[in-house]
N, C-alpha and C positions, 0 to 999 in steps of 0.2 A: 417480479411483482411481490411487494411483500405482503402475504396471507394475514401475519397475527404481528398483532403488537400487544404483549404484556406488561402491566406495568404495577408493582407491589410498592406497597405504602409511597406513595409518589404524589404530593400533595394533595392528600383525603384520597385517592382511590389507594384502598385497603388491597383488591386483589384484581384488576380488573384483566379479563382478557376480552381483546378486540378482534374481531373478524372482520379482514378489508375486503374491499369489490378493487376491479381494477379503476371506479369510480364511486368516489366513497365521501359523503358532506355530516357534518359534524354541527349539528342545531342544541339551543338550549339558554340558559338566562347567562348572563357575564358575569365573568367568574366561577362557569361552572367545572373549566377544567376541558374547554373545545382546546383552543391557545395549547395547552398543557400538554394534547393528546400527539397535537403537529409538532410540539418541538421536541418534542421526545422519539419520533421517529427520526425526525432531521439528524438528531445527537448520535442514535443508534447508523442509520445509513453512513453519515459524515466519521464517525469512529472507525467502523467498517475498512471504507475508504483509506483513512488516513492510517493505520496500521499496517496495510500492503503497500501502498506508494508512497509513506515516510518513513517513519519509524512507530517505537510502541510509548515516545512519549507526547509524538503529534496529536494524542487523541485528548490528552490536557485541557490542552488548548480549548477545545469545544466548550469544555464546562465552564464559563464564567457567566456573569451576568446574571441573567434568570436560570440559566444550568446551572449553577455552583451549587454545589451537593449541599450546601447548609439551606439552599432556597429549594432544591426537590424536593429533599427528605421530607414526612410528613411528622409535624411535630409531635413530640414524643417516641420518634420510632428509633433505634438507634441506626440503623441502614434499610436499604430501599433496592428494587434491581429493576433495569429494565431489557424486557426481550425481547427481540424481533426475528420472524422469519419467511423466508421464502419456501420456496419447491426443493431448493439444493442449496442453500445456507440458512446461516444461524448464527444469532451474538445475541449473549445477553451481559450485561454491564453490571458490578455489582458499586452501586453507592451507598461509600460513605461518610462521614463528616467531615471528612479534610482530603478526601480525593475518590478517584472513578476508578475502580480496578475491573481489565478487562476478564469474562469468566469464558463459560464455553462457549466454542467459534468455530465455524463451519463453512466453508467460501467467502462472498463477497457479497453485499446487500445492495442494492442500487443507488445511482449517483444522485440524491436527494441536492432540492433547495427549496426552503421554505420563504415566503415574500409575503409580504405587509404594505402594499403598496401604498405608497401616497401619492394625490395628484398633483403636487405641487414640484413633487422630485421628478417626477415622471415628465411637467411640463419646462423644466428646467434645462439651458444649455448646458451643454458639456464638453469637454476636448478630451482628444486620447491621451491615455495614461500606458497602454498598452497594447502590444500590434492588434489581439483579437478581444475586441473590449466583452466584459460579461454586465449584462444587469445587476445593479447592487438589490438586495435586498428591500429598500423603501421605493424601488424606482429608478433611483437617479443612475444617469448615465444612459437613459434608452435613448438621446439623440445620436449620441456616440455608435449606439449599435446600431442603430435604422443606418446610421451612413454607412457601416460598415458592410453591413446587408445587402445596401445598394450596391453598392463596390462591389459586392462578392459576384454578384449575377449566377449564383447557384438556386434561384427559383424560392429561397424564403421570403422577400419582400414580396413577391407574387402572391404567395400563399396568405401571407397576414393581409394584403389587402383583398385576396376574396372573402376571408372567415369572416373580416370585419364588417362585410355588405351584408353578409348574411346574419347580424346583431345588428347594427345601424344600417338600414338601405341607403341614407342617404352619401354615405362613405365612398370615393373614392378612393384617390393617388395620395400617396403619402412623398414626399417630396423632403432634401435636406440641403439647409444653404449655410453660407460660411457665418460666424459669429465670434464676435472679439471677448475674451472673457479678461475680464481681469480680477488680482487676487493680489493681497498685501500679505508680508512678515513683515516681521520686527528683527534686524541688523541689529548685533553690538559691533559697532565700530573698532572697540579698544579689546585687544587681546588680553588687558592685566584686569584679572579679577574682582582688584581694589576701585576700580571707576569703572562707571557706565556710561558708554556713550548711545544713546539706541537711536536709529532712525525706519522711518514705516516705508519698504521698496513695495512698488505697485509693478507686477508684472502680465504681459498682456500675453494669451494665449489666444491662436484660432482656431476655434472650436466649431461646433455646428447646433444646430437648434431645427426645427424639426413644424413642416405645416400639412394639413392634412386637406385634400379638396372635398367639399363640399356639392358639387354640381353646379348648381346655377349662383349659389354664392359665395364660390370660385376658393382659392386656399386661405384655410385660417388658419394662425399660428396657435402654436400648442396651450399659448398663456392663455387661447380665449377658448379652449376646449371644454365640454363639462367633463365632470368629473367620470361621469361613467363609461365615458368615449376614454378619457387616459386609460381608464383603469382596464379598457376592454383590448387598448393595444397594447400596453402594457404586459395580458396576460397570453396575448396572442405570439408577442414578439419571443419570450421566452418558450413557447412552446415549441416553433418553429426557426429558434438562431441553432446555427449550427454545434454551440455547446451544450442544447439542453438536455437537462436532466430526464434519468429517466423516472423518477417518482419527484412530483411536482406537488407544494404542498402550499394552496390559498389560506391567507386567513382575513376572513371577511372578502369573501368572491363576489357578494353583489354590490358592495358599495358604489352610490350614485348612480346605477342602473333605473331604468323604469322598466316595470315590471314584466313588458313583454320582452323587452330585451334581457332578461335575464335570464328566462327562459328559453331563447335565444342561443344565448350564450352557451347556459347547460348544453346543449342539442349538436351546438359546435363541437363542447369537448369533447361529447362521447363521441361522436363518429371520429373526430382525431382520437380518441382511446384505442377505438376498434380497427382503422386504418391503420394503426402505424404498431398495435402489437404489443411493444416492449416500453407503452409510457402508463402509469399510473398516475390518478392527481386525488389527492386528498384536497378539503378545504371544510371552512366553518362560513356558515351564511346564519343572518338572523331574519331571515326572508320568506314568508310562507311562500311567496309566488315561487321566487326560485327552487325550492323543496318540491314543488307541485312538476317539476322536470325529474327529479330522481323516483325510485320505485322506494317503497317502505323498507325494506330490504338493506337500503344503499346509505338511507339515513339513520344515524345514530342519534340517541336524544340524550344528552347530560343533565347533571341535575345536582347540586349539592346543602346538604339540609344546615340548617342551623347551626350544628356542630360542625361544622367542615369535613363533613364525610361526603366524597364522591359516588358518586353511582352512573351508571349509562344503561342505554340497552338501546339493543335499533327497534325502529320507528315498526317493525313487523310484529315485536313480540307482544305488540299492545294486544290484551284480551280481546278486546274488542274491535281488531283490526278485522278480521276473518272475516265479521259481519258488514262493515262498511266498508270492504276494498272494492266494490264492486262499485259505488257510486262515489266516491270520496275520494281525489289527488292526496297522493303524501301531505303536501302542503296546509290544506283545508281539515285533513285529518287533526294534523302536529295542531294547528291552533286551535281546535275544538277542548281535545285531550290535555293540553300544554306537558309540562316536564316533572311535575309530585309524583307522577303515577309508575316514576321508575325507580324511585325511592322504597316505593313498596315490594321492588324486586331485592335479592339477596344478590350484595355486588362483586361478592365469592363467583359468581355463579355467569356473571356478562361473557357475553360472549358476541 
């Protein structure tokens, strides 16, 4: 489980050090650097990784995108580093402007995925690409795994359909039937570079698509799901498919929930924390309900001023937590006090 993630000049957090729980949610205004805090572990875990099972230029690779050391770095700094550690490892990464150089390194950090879910990927068919399919990132591809699942008959389908009764009661059977997908390229007919001949090939795969039973109004398919039902198998199927990760990182864990199901869901994961041991899950919610399942403790509150200077600090060290923990959820708390008030902390000092 990883304890601390540090992170120096790494877009406006000047020094910050974070302390995780084995369940840990990341609240505050957009843009304030929640997003920033998950892919930064993900980069850290995935570097880790890819250094022992590839090689030491696998870890390149990770940085593109929103990682590319010109998007970390925090402007005007000339390099930035990021660290993370466990009980019995250690890596800190040192960036900067035109690459990631590994620094000091200590075991091995756990097998992270970070997920953005959308419910439109998530209700989407799909066909196998690969004998043991993994969930992408946005979602897509979970019909592929549900079937796989089934198939496997090693009691993870089981499992996502009890967690799910206990966030929707009305959940049953999750069920997977065959589905023809079809998908166009573009052919050059003519080998000679000088002419082009092109035609559009449609070809048809069978794939699978994915319905869920309802009780008394019997199985509906995934296109007619709400959003917070995808999102909820969605985060259930990864928790429990046979490849998953052991530090699990949501961003935006309540979307399209209702509010008791959110809290719900909370309640899910931790007893799956505390069961199984060796899974940690980070995530960012903009949800007082959902917040009002974690302890002040477990929430961190972000916050970034004017100048694009970061700051955080958890939801505990509000002064005025001590006085109102007794009557006040996390949640009802955070939206009383909102997120200025962590500004006025020294962000040398986050912890």
């Amino acid at each position: 489980m990883l304890r601390t993630l540090s992170l120096k000049n790494i877009r406006g957090f000047a020094n910050a050090k974070i302390g995780l729980e084995p369940l840990t949610v990341f609240v505050g205004t957009n843009g304030s650097g929640k997003t920033t805090i998950l892919e930064c572990a993900d980069a850290a875990c995935r570097s880790s990784q890819a250094r022992r099972r590839f090689n030491p230029q696998a870890s390149q690779k990770i940085f593109t995108g929103r990682l590319a050391p010109t998007s970390l770095i925090t402007r005007g700094s000339a390099s930035a580093e990021i660290f993370a550690e466990t009980e019995s490892a250690r890596l800190r990464l040192d960036v900067e402007p035109n690459q990631v150089r590994r620094g000091e390194s200590e075991g091995e950090l756990p097998r992270s995925m970070i997920l953005r879910l959308v419910p439109e990927k998530l209700a989407a068919p799909s066909y196998l690409t690969d004998a043991e399919p993994e969930l992408a990132g946005d979602g897509g591809r979970l019909a592929s795994v549900l079937d796989y699942l089934i198939g496997l008959r090693d009691g993870s389908i089981e499992k996502i359909e009890e967690d799910l009764r206990a966030i929707i009661p009305q959940a049953r059977r999750l069920r997977v039937l065959p589905h023809v997908i079809e998908s166009e390229t573009i052919e050059d007919l003519d080998d000679n570079p000088a002419f082009e001949s092109l035609r559009r090939v449609t070809t048809k795969h069978v794939g699978s698509r994915y319905e869920l039973d309802f009780g008394k109004m019997g199985f509906i398919p995934a296109s007619d799901l709400s959003e917070g039902t995808l999102i909820a198998i969605g985060i259930l199927t990864v928790i429990h498919s046979a490849a998953s990760p052991t530090l699990a990182l949501f961003d935006d864990l309540d979307r399209g929930l209702h509010p008791t199901a959110q809290t719900d869901l909370i309640k899910t994961l931790r007893e799956l924390v505390e069961q199984r041991g060796d899974l940690q899950i980070m995530c960012t919610t903009h949800s007082s309900y959902a917040l009002d399942a974690f302890s002040a403790a477990e929430a961190h509150v972000t916050w970034m001023d004017e100048n694009g200077v970061g700051y955080h600090r958890r939801l505990s060290e509000h002064p005025e937590w001590p006085r109102w923990e007794s009557v006040m959820d996390a949640g009802e708390f955070w939206s009383t006090v909102g997120e200025r008030w962590v500004g006025e902390s020294d962000p040398q000092e986050s912890a």
